[in-house]
C-alpha positions as CSV (number, residue, x, y, z in Angstrom):
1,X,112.7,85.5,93.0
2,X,109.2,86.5,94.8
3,X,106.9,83.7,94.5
4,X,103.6,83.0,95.6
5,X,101.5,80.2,96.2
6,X,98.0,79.8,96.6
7,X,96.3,76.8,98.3
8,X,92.6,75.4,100.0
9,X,90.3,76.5,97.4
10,X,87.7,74.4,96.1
11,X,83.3,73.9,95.8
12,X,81.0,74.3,98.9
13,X,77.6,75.0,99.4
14,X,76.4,78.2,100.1
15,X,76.8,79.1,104.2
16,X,79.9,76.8,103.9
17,X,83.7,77.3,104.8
18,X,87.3,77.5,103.1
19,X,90.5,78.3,104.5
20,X,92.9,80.0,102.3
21,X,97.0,79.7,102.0
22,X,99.2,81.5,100.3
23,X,102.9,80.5,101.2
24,X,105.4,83.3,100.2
25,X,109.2,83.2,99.4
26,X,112.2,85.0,97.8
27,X,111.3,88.6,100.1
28,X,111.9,89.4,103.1
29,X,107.5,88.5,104.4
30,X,107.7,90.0,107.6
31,X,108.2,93.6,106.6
32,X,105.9,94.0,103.7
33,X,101.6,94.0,104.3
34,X,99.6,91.2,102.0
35,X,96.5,91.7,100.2
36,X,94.0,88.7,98.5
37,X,92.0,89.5,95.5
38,X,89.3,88.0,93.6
39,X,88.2,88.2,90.4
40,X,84.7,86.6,89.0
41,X,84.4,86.1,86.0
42,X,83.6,89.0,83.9
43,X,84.5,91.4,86.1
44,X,87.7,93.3,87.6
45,X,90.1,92.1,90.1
46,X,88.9,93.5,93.1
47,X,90.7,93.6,96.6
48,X,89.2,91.0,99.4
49,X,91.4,91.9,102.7
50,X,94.6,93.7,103.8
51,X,96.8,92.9,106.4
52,X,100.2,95.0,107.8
53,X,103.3,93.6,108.0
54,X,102.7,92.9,111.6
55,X,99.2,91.5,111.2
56,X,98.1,94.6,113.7
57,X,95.7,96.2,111.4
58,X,93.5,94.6,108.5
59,X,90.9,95.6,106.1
60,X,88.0,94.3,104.1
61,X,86.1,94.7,101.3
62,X,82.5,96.0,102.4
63,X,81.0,92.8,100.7
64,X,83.1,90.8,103.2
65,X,83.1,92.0,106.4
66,X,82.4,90.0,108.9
67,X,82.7,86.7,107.1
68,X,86.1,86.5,106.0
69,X,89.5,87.1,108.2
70,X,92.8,87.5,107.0
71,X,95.8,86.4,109.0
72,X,99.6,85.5,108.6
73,X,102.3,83.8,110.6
74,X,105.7,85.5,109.7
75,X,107.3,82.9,111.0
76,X,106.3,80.8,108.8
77,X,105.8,83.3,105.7
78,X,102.4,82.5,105.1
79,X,99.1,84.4,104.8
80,X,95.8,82.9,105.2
81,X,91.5,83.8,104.6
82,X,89.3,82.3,106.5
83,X,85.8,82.2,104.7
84,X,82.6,81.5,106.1
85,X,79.0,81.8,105.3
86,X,80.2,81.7,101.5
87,X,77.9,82.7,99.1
88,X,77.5,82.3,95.6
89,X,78.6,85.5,94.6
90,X,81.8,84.7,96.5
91,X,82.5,82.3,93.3
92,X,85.7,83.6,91.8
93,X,89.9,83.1,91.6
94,X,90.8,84.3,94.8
95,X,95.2,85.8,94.3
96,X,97.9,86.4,96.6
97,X,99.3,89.5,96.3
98,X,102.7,91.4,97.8
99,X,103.8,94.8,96.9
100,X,107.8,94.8,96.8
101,X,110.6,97.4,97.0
102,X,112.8,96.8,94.1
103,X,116.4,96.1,96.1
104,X,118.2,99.5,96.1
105,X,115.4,101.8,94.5
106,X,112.4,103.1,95.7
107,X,110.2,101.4,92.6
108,X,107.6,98.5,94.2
109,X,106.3,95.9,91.9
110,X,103.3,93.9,92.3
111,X,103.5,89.9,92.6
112,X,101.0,87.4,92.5
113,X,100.1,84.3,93.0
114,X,98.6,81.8,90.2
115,X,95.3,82.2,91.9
116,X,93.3,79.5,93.6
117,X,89.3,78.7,92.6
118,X,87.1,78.9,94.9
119,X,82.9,77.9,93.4
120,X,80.1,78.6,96.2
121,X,76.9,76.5,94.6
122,X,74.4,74.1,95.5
C-alpha cells in the first residue's frame, strides 16, 4: 500500500534552516508529481511546493518563494524541502502528499504522510 513518511522537522530560530524528507513507497514515485503542505494551527491545509514527476518544473506558495525548494531523487523515492530564513509564521505540520491513479480506473486518491512539526521561535 502507498505510504508516506515524513522526516527532519523540529524548532529553530527565526532566519534558521530545516531540511525536509518524505520517503515514499508502495507506487510507482517516478511517474507521479509530489506536493508538501502545511497546516498551522487554526487554519486550513494549505499547499507549500509542487514538483513534476521529473523534478523539471516546481511551484510555490507566494509566502514561500524564494526560501524554500522542493526536490526528489527518483531513484531513491524520496522528496525533500529545503527551508531557510524560517519565520515564525512558518510554524506548522508540514505533510507529504501524492495524488495516485487507482490501478485499472481512472479515479486518483490522495495520500499523506503523518505530518512532521516544524516550530520557528526564539
Amino acid at each position: 500500500q502507498v505510504q508516506l513518511v515524513e522526516s527532519g522537522g523540529g524548532s529553530v530560530q527565526p532566519g534558521g534552516s530545516l531540511r525536509l524528507s518524505c520517503a515514499a513507497s508502495g507506487f510507482i514515485f517516478s511517474i507521479y508529481p509530489m506536493t508538501w503542505y502545511r497546516q498551522a494551527p487554526g487554519k486550513e491545509r494549505e499547499l507549500v511546493a509542487s514538483i513534476t514527476s521529473t523534478g523539471d518544473t516546481t511551484n510555490y506558495a507566494d509566502s514561500v518563494k524564494g526560501r524554500f525548494t522542493i526536490s526528489r531523487d527518483n531513484a531513491k523515492n524520496t522528496v525533500s524541502l529545503q527551508m531557510n530564513s524560517l519565520r515564525p509564521d512558518d510554524t506548522a505540520v508540514y505533510y507529504c502528499n501524492a495524488r495516485v491513479r487507482r490501478i485499472f480506473t481512472n479515479i486518483y486518491n490522495d495520500f499523506w504522510g503523518q505530518g512532521t512539526q516544524v516550530t520557528v521561535s526564539s
